[in-house]
N, C-alpha and C positions, 0 to 999 in steps of 0.2 A: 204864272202865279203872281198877284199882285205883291207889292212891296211890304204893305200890312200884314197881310195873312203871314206870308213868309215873318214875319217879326213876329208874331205872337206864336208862332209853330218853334220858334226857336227859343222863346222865354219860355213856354208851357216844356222843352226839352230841357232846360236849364232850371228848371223848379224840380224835375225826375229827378237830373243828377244829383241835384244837391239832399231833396229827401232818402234818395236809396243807400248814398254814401253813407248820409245817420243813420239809414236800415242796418248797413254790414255792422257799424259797430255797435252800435246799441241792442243789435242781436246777439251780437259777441260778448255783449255784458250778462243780456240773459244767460248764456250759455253757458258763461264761468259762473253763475249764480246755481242757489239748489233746484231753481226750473228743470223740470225736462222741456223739450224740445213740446211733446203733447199740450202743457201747460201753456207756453207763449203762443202756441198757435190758438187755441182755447181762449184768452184773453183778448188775443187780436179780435177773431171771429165774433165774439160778445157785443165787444164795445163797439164794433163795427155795426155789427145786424141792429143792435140797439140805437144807432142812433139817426139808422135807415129805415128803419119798418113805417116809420109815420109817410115816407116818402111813398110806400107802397101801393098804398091803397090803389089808385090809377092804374094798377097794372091789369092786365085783361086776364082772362083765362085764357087765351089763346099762348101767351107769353110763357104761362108757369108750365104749359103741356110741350115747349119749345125743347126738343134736345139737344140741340145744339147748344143753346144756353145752358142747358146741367151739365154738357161736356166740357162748357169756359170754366163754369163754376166750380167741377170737382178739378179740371187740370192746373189754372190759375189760380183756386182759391187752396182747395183741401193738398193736393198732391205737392205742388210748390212747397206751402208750409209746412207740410210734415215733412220734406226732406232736408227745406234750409235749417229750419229750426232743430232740428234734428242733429243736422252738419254742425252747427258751430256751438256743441257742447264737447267736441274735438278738436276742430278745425280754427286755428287762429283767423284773424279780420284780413290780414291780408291775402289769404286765401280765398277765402270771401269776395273780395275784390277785384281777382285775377278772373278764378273760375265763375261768377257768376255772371258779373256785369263785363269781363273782359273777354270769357269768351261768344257774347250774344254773337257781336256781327259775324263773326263764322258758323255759330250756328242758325240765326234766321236766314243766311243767304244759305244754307245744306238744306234744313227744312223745306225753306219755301221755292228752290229747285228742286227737290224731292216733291212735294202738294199740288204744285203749281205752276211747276217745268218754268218760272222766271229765272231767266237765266242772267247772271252777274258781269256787268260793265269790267273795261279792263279797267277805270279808275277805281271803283267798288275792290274788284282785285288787287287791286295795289294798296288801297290803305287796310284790306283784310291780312293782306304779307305784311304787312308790318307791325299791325296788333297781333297777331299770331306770334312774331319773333319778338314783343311787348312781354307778351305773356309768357312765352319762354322763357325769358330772362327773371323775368319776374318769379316766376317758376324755379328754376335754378338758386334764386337768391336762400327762396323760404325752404326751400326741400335739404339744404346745405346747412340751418340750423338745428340745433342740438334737439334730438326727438322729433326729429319732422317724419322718419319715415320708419316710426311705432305704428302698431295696427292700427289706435285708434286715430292718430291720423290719417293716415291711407283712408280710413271707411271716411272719416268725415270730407274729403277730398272726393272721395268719389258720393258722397251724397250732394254735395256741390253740383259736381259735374250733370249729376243726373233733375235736378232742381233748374237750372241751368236750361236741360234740352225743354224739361216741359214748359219753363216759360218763353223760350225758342215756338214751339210748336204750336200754344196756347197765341202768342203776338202773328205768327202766321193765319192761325185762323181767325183771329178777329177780324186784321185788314180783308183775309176772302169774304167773309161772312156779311159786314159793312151795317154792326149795328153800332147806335149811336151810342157815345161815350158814357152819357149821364143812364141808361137804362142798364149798360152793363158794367156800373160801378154800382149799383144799386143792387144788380141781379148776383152777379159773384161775392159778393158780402155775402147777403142774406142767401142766397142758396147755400152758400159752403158752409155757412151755419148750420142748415138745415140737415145738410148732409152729414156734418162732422160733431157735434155738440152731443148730438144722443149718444151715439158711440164712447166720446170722451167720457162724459156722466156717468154711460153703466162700465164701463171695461176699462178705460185704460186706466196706466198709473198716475196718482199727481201726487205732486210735492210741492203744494203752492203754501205750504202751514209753514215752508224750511228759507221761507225768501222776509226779509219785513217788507210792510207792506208798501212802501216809499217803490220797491221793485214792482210792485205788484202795478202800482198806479203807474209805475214808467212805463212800463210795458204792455199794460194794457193800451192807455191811453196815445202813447205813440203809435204802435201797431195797429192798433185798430182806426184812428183817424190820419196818420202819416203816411203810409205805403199804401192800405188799403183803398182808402175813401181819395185825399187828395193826391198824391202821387199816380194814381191809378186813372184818374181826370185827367192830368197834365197829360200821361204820356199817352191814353187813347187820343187828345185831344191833338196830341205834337206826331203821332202816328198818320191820324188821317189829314193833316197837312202836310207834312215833310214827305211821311212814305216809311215802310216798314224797316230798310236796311238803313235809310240816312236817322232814324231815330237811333237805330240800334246800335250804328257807329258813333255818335252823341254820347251813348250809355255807357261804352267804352271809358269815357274817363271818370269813372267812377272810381277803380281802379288808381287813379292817378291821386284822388281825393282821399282815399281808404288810408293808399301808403302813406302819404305823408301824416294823415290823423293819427293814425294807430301808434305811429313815435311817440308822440309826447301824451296822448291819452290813453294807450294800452300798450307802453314799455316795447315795444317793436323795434327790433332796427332797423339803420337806413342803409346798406350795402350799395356797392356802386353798382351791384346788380340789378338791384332795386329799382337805383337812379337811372338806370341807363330801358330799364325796362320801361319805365315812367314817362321818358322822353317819344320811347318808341311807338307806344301807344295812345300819347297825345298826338302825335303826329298821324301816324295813322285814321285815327278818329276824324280828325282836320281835314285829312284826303278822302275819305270816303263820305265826308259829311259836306265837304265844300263844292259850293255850284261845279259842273263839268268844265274840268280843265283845260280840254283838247277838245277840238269835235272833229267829225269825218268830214270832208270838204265836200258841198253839193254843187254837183256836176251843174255845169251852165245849160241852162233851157236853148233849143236849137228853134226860132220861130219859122 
């Protein structure tokens, strides 16, 4: 791979991390706000589909009959958000940051040895060992403060976890599937609108009257063009460059971003458990993400 490409698969990964980091807590503001979880997903999907539809037109009927694409579009777009948005009406940011974006690389490499029997380098293995024991620590820090393991944490934790695998499984099938970036950031907006806005409208709850509207506009407007639209570019773009496990070990230090934000923006502490989990996952991330360390020695040709 040339030395360009490899440098823009690495800025297009380093534009993910930094919007998803503002994902966790800017969610987390939702979440302590009188939103439901319904509502932020509702506002993402709007301002998203809305300011995609003109992009539309060019699409084929072949495209909109495609199931595979409604399978991206309700697991990446509908199912993802109603459980993250969901999560962190419980669930503090730094949880957010362990369970979401901390545990990808062990789950894209479970998945995608489960889809697609690729089977994981021992260097992949070794910075997956050490974000895992990231996470744990990480884990231990928050579960040890006051009301971490109340039911409504626990569920918010485990909506995490489960937010978590779908976009594990959704990032595996895109890389099999190998559509282009700009069709299905285009396609997962506007389909998950399609799929999820009726439903919202007639049946569920909102309490978008209980927020001012300053929330309204943050939320819309970041969600719907920050994680949706460009974040969602960056990282199919830094996906089909880099490769599905080294983006997702990349994604990993989000994590690393969350904790130290959530201090001084959402009153959080810093525990050396914390610290020590922060190291462990930077580092890890760095070994699963950095060209191969070792290789196997190839045997001398006999003429």
């Amino acid at each position: 791979m040339n030395q360009r490409r490899l440098f823009w698969g690495y800025l297009a990964a380093a534009g993910t991390v930094s919007i998803w980091s503002s994902f966790v807590l800017i969610s987390r503001l939702g979440g302590k706000s009188g939103l439901t979880g319904y509502d932020v997903l509702a506002l993402r999907l709007a301002t998203a589909s809305l300011l995609l539809l003109p992009f539309m037109k060019g699409l084929s009927a072949e495209v909109w009959r495609d199931r595979r694409l409604w399978l991206l579009a309700m697991l990446g777009g509908v199912v993802y958000g109603l459980f993250v948005y969901t999560a962190f009406r419980y669930a503090p940011a730094a949880h957010g940051g362990i369970l979401l974006s901390g545990m990808q690389p062990f789950l894209i490499m479970a998945v995608g040895w489960l889809l697609t029997g690729a089977r994981p380098g021992a260097q992949q293995m070794l910075g997956v060992g050490a974000i895992c024991l990231g996470v744990g620590s990480l884990f231990h820090s928050t579960m040890n403060l006051p009301g971490a393991w109340s039911g409504h944490a626990l569920m918010g934790d485990a909506l995490l976890l489960l937010a978590s695998l779908s976009w594990a499984i959704y990032t595996v099938l895109v890389r099999r599937w190998g559509y282009t970036p700009w069709l299905l950031t285009r396609f997962v907006a506007v389909g998950s609108a399609v799929l999820y806005l009726p439903v919202y409208l007639l049946w569920l709850p909102k309490q978008l009257h209980a927020v001012p509207t300053s929330m309204l506009v943050l939320q819309g407007l970041f969600q719907g063009i920050g994680p949706t639209i460009v974040a969602m570019l960056l990282f199919l773009r830094a996906v089909s460059i880099l490769g599905v496990e080294r983006t997702g070990s990349l994604v990993a230090l989000v994590p690393v971003l969350v904790g130290l934000a959530a201090v001084p923006l959402l009153d959080e502490p810093l525990t050396p458990w914390l610290m020590m989990g922060l190291a462990l996952v930077s580092a890890g991330a760095f070994v699963s993400a950095a060209p191969p360390l070792w290789r196997k020695p190839v045997p001398a040709q006999v003429s």
